[in-house]
C-alpha positions in Angstrom: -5.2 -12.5 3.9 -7.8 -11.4 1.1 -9.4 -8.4 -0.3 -12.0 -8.0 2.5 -10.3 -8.6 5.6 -7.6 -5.8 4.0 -10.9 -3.8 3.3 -12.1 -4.2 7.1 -8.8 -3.2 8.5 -8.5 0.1 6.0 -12.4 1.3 7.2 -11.1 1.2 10.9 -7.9 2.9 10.4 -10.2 5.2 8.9 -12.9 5.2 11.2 -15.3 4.6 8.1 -16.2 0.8 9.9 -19.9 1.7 8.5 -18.4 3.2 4.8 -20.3 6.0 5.3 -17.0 8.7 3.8 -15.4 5.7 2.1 -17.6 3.3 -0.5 -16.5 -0.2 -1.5 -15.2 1.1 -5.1 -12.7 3.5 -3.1 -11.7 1.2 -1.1 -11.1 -1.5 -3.9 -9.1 1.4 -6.2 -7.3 2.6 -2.7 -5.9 -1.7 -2.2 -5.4 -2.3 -5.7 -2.8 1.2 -5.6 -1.4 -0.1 -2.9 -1.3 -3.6 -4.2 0.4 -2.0 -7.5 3.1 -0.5 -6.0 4.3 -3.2 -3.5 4.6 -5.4 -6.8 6.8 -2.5 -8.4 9.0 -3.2 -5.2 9.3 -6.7 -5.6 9.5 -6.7 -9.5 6.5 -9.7 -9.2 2.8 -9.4 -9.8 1.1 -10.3 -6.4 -2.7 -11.1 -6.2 -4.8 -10.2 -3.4 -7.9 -13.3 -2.8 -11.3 -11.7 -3.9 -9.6 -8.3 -5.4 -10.1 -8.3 -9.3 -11.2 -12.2 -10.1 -8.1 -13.2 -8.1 -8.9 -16.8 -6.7 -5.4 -16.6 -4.2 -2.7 -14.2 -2.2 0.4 -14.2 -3.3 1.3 -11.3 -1.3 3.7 -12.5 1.3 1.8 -12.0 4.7 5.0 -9.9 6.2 3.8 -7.4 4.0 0.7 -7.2 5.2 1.3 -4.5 6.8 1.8 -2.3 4.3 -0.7 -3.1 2.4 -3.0 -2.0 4.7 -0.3 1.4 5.4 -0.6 2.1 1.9 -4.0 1.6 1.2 -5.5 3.6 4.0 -2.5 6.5 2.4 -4.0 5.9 -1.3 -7.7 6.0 0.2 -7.0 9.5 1.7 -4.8 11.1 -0.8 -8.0 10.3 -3.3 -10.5 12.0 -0.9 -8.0 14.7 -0.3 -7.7 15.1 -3.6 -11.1 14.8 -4.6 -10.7 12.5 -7.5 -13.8 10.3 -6.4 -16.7 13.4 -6.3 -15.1 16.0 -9.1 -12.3 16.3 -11.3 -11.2 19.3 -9.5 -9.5 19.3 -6.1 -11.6 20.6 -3.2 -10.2 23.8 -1.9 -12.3 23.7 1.3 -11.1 20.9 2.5 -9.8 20.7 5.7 -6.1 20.9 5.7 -6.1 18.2 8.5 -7.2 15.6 6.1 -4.6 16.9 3.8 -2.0 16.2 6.3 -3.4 13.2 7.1 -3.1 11.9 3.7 0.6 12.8 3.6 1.6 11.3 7.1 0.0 7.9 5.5 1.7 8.0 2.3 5.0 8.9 3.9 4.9 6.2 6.3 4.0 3.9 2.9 7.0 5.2 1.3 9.1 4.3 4.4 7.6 0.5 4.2 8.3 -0.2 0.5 12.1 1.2 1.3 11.9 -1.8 3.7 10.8 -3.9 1.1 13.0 -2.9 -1.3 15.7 -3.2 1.1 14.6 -6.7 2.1 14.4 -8.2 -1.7 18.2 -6.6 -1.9 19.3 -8.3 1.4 17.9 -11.9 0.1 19.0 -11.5 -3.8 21.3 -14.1 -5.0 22.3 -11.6 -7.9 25.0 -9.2 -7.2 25.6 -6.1 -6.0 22.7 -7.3 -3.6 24.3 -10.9 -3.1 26.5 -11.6 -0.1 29.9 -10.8 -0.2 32.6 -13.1 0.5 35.8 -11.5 2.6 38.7 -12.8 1.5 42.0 -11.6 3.6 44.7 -10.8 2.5 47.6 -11.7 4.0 
């Protein structure tokens, strides 16, 4: 997994494959967001190979997934919100992309609850830990 195989599978959820709507800099700010906050999850820095000098991935690859879920939600959410043209937001843009943008970052919330869910499952720290069941007789 590195930086541009995530950036190649981003463009074709977003149907950009020649980055005609989406450059390279969006791309790179939309998998670095999405980067940040799975490592907010898992309390860890993870690295993504070829994003920002890094020479490895730490990102475990079952999280691939949402990497790619939350930067294709980060890449919309900053065209929908227009923070790569102006500083203001566009009001003519179609509310379709609008709603697009929120379908994706919904769907990125719902994978960092698995994540989160996931570290707390595998925790050797309580309250996540497993319990032991002692009977009482």
């Amino acid at each position: 997994m590195t930086f541009d195989i995530i950036k190649e599978r981003v463009r074709c959820h977003l149907n950009d494959m020649g980055g005609l709507i989406w450059t390279d800099g969006m791309l790179e700010a939309a998998v670095r967001s999405a980067l940040r906050a799975i490592s907010r999850v898992y309390d860890e820095d993870f690295t993504l190979s070829g994003l920002d000098g890094a020479l490895e991935t730490t990102l475990p690859d079952e999280d691939e997934h949402a990497l790619v879920t939350g930067a294709v939600a980060y890449a919309l959410t900053f065209r929908a919100s227009g923070r790569f043209e102006d500083a203001a937001q566009d009001q003519n843009l179609p509310s379709a992309l609008a709603n697009w943008a929120s379908a994706h970052m919904a769907r990125f919330q719902t994978l960092l609850a698995q994540c989160r869910r996931r570290t707390h499952q595998t925790s050797p720290d309580p309250p996540y830990s497993q319990w032991e069941w002692q009977e009482e007789e």
